[in-house]
Each structure stands twice: as C-alpha cells, then as structure tokens.
N, C-alpha and C positions, 0 to 999 in steps of 0.2 A: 456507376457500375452496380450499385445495392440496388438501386431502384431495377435497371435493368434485370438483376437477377429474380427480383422479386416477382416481376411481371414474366420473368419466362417460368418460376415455379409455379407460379398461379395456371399460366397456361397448360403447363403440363395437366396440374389437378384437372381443371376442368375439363379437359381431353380427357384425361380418365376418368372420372366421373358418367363422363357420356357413354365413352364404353361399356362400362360395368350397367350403367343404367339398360343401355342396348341389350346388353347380352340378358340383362335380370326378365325384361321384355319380350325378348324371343323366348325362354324359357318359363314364362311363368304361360305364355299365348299356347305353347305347346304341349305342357304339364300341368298345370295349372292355375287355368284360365279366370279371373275374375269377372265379376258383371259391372257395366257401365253402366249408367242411369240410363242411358240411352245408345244402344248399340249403334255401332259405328255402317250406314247406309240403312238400319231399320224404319229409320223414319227420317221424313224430309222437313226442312225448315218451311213456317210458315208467317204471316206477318202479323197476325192477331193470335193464334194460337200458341204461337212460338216454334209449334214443331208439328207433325201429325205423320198417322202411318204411312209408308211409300207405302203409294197402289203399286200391286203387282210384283213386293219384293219378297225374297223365300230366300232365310238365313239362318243358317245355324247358330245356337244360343247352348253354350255349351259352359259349364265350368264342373270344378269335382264331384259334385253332385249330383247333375245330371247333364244330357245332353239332348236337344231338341232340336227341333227344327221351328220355324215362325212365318206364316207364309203371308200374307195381304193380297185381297182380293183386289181389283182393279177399283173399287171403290174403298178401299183401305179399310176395310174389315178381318179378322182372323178367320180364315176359314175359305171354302170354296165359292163361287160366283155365285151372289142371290137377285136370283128377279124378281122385284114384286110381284106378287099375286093381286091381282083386284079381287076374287073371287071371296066368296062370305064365309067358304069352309076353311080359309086359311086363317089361321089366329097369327098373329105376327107380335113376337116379345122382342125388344131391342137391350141388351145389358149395357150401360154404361158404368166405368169407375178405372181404376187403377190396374195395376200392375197383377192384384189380385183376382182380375176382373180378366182381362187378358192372357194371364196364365201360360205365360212365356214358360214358365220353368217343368213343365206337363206337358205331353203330346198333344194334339189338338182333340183327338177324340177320348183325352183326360180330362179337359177343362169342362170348368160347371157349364158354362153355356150350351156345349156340346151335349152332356151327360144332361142338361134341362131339357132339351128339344127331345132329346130320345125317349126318358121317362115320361115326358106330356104323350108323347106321340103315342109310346107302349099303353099306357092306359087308355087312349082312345080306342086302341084297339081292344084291349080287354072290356071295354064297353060296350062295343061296337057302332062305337060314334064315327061319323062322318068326316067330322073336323078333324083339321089335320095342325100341327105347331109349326112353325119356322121360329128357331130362336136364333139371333142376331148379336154376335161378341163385338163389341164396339167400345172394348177396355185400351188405354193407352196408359204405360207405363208411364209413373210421376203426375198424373194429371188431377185436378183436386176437382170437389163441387165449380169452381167459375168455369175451367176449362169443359167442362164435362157441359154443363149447358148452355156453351158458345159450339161444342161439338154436335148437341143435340139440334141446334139451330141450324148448322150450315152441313150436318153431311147424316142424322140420324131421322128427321121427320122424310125426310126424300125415300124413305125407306118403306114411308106410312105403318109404322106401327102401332099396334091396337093396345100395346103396355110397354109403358116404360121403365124397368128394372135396374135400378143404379146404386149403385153401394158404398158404404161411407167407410172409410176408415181414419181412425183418431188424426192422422198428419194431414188431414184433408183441411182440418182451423187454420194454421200456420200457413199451407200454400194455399189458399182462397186469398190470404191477407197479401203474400206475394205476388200473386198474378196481377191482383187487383190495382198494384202499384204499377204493372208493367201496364194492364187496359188503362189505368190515367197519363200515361205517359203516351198511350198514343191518341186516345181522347180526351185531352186535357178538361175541356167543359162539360166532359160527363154528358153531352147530348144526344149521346148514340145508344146509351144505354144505360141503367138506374147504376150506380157503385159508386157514390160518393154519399156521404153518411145526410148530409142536407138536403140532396136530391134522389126525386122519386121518380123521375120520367119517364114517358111513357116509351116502348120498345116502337120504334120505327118499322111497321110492318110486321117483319118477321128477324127472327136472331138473324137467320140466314140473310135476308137483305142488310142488316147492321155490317155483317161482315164484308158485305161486297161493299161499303162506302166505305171501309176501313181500307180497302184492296186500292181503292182508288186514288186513295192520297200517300197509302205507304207501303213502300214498295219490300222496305227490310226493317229488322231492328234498330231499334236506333241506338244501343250498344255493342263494341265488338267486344268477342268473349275473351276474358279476360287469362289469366297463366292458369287459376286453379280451374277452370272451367272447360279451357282445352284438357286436362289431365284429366277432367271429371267424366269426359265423352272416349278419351282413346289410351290411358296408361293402367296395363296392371297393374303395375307395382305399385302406381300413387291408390289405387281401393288397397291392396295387400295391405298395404302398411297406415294407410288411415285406421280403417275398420278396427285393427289389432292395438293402434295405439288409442283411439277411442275407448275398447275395452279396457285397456290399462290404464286410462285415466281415471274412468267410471272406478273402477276395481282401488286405486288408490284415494278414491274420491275427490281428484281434482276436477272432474266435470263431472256433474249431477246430472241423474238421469232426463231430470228435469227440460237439459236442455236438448236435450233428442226433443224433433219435431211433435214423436207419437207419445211422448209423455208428458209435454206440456199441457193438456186437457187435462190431465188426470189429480192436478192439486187440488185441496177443495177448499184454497181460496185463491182465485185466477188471479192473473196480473189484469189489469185493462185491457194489453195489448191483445190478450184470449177472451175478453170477454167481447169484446168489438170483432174477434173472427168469428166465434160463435153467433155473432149476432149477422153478420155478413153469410152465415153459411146458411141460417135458417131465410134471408131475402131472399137468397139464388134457390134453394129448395122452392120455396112458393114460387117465383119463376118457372122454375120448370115444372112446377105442377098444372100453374095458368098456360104457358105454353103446348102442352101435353092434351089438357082438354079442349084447345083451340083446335087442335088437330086429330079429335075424337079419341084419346088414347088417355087411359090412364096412367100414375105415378104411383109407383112402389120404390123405399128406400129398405135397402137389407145393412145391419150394421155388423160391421166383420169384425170382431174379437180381435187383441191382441194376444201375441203369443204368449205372454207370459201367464196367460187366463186359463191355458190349454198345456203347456208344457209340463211335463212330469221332472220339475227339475228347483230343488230347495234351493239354490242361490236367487232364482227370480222373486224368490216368497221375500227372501233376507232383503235383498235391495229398494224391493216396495216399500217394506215397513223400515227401514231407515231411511226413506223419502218420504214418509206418510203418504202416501197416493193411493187412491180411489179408483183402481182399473175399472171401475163398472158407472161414470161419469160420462163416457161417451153412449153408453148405451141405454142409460136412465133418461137423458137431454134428450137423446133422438128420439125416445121411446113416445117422452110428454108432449114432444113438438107435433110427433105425428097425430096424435089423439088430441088436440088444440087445432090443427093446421088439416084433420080430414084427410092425410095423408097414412094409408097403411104404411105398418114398417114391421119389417121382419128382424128378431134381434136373433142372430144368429147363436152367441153364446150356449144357452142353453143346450139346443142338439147339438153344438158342436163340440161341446163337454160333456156332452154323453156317448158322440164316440170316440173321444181322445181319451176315453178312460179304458179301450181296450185297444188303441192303435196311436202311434204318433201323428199326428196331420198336418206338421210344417219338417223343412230341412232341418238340419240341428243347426246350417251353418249359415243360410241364404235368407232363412224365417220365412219365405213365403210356402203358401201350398202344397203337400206332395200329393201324391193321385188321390190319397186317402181325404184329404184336408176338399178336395174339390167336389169329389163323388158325394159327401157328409154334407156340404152346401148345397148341392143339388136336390140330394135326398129334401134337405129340410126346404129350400125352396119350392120346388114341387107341391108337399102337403100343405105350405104356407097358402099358394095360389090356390089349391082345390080346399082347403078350411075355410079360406076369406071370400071365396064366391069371384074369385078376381080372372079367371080363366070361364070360359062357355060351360056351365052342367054337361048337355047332350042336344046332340042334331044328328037327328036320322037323316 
C-alpha cells in the first residue's frame, strides 16, 4: 500500500507539473514571448547544414522587445525575390554570418543589408553613376564560419556575387569546432572536404557539388534531438528560466563568464581547445576566400563587437576585470589575419563606439541589434567598401 501510494503522489505531482508547465507556456507565448535558437517552422532541417531557411516562410518573431515579421524568399534568403542580373551595371554584395547578419529582431527595411543596398545605391545616384547595388542577406541565425562557407557553396555562389561580406562574431571559435564534429561525423575520412587537423584535401569541384554527395548517402542526422534540445527549439519557460539562472550564476560566480561561448576568445591565455578553433576558423576563412575568387568575387570579413564594448553599463566593466579578459582579442586576431591572409576586414568597433556614445545600439535584454545598432553598421560598412576601393569608383 506505501509503495502504492507513493506512486499515485508521484503521479499526481507530475500531472501537475505539466499543467503548471502548460499554463506557464501559454502565458509566457502570449505575454511574454521568448526567442528560440531557432524558431519553431523558420527554418527547415537539413543533412549537412543541420538546418537552413524555409524558402518561402513569413513568421512572426515577436518577444518583449520587439516584434517583427521574417520572411524567406523562395530561395531562402531575407528579403523579396532576387534574380540575377548577368548585366555589368549590377554589382552584386552577398552578406553572410549570424543572427547579427540576419536581423530577425529589426524590420526587414532596418537590417544592415537592406540599409547597405540603399546607401550604395543612394550614392550612385548622387554620382550619377550608372551602376546599380543588389545586396543579398543570406544571415542565418546560430551559424558560425564552417556553416557559413558550406552555405556559400551550395545556395550563395548561384547568386553570382561580385563580393562576399561575412561577419565574424566572437562565439563563431566554439561553433566552428562544433559543427566540425557534426561534418566528421557524416564524413568520417575527411575526403569531401579539408576539417580534420592532418588533412588538407583538395575541395571536390565545388562546396556546392561536396554537398550534393553528402545528399546522397545521407539522408538525416544521425542523432535524435535530445530532451534539452527539444526545449531549446519550442519551450518559453526552459530560455525564461535558463537565461535568468545563467545570470545568477555568473552574478554569484559559480559559472564564469568564461564559459559563455562569446567570452571564451577573450582570455589572454587560451585553452588549446580555442587555440585549435581559432586556428580551424582562420582554414575556413581562406576557404572561402579561394572559393570567392574562383568564382570572380571577392571576400571581406567585418568583426562585430561584443556588447559589452558598446553598452553604457559599469557592471560589464566590473565583470571583465574580475575575469581579466581582453574584449578587444577577437578583433586584433581578425585584424592581423586579414593583413597576413590579403583579406580586407572591417573592424567594426571603433564606429560603432562612436555611435553608441550618443545612442544605445543593442536591446538591453535580447543583446542583439536595435535599428540604431544596424543603420551604424551599415553607415561604417558602406564608407569601409568606398575607402578600400572594394565597390566600382564610377560607370557612366
């Protein structure tokens, strides 16, 4: 009878638990909505990428902060339907990178890519140049350097772009080294493409053709997602209550900031396991800069600040200097790689601390973007392309 009753209070808890869970769900979905790494029907599963934009999908992207809409062209880009131009007046910029890049949390004609194409285009008109811009957002939230130039291979050169525009931010080390584990796991001998530290091989055609013999042998992951990873794609309350206890851990100091993705970079003296992603992230850079000019286009990297470089706010100052970390580590590495490696790079930082000293340009609460943070990257990308000679002078 103990034992019975034991098992019918258990059941009760867990019935309520569900409930409460339910209800906490329905309320946080309609009051205050959290963000998913990846919103639930935003993007579709794929077999080497792991996931990528539904072509065609338009969803709303909504939490306390803001609310937006995210639409995907039929070719899974943000934005409205682009046909190439073959023509020589059209200069063609493709953006790849994150979540930063993408600019979910911004209306569409907020985001940098949007506000790049317009400012190129506005200036040719105050020129009265000929040439005309198409700039191309081809950001997918979570995705680091490998994914970005297996993206560029199989859906961004079909675009024929004349520059390639991709943006680094610090957590891009950490998921390189992850992805990297998931491409050995579906190419185990590394002959599809260079990622294993002893081999250098040579790219089979094109990315794009890599991915289609990847297609052929596999058809899904070859793991099902696990309990926290269902939670991580579809429960408010498991972000409410991560996030919050995250901060209170950090704040107690039982997890160092250290261990966040985007502050691992930032020690100044790395673990191995960051010195082997940096070193993994500068391969796939030259990757895609070889890839780039194979297909007449050149490569620009821009490095995007972390917020705490930009916030007006003493407890970010307090917490560095009791981690001793170096925020200005990912943008000094990117800086010297690209002037070693012929690779322009745009370091963001500077202009974009100079206008976060008269405007805030992240949420307080989400840390990505807000219109101001977007416009301020567009601004300094722009003069970056017309300084560096990397955009057409003039064509009458």
């Amino acid at each position: 009878m103990a034992l019975k009753s034991v098992g019918v209070n258990l059941s009760i808890f867990g019935c309520t638990l569900l409930i409460v869970w339910g209800c906490l769900e329905v309320a946080f979905a309609l009051a205050a909505p959290q963000v998913p790494i990846k919103e639930a029907l935003l993007y579709a599963p794929h077999p080497v990428l792991r996931y990528v934009p539904n072509p065609g999908v338009d969803r709303r992207y909504r939490t306390t902060e803001f609310d937006t809409q995210v639409a995907f062209n039929s070719k899974g880009f943000r934005g409205p339907e682009s046909v190439p131009d073959s023509s020589s007046r059209v200069f063609r910029i493709l953006c790849l990178g994150d979540s930063f890049t993408l600019g979910a949390e911004v209306a569409l004609e907020e985001s940098y890519p949007y506000l790049l194409e317009e400012m190129l285009n506005q200036r040719s008109e105050n020129r009265a140049d000929s040439i005309r811009y198409s700039v191309l957002n081809g950001g997918v939230g979570g995705y680091g350097t490998f994914q970005e130039l297996v993206f560029l291979g199989e859906f961004g050169l079909a675009q024929k772009p004349d520059l390639v525009l991709v943006q680094f931010y610090s957590n891009d080390v950490k998921d390189n080294l992850r992805y990297r584990a998931f491409w050995n796991s579906v190419f185990p001998d590394s002959s599809v493409f260079p990622v294993r530290d002893d081999v250098v091989a040579p790219v089979i055609g094109s990315v794009s053709g890599s991915v289609e013999v990847a297609r052929s042998g596999i058809r899904t992951a070859s793991i099902l997602p696990d309990i926290k990873e269902v939670l991580e794609k579809n429960s408010h309350v498991y972000h409410f209550f991560r996030a919050r206890i995250n901060i209170l851990k950090s704040t107690l100091g039982v997890r160092k900031l250290t261990d966040f993705d985007d502050f691992m970079v930032m020690v100044r003296e790395p673990s191995p396991d960051i010195e082997e992603g940096w070193d993994l992230t500068r391969r796939l850079y030259l990757q895609m800069r070889d890839i780039s000019r194979q297909n007449q286009a050149s490569l620009v990297i821009s490095v995007v600040p972390n917020k705490t470089l930009l916030a007006r706010d003493g407890r970010f100052d307090e917490w560095i200097a009791a981690e001793g970390l170096d925020m200005t580590i990912p943008h000094s590495v990117m800086t010297k790689f690209g002037s070693e490696s012929q690779i322009p790079v745009l370091d963001l930082l500077p202009p974009l601390r100079e206008a976060g000293a008269l405007t805030d340009l992240h949420y307080d609460w989400d840390g990505h973007w807000n219109a101001s943070g977007h416009r301020a990257a567009a601004i300094a990308t722009a003069s970056f392309l017309e300084q560096q000679q990397l955009i057409p002078d003039r064509e009458n």
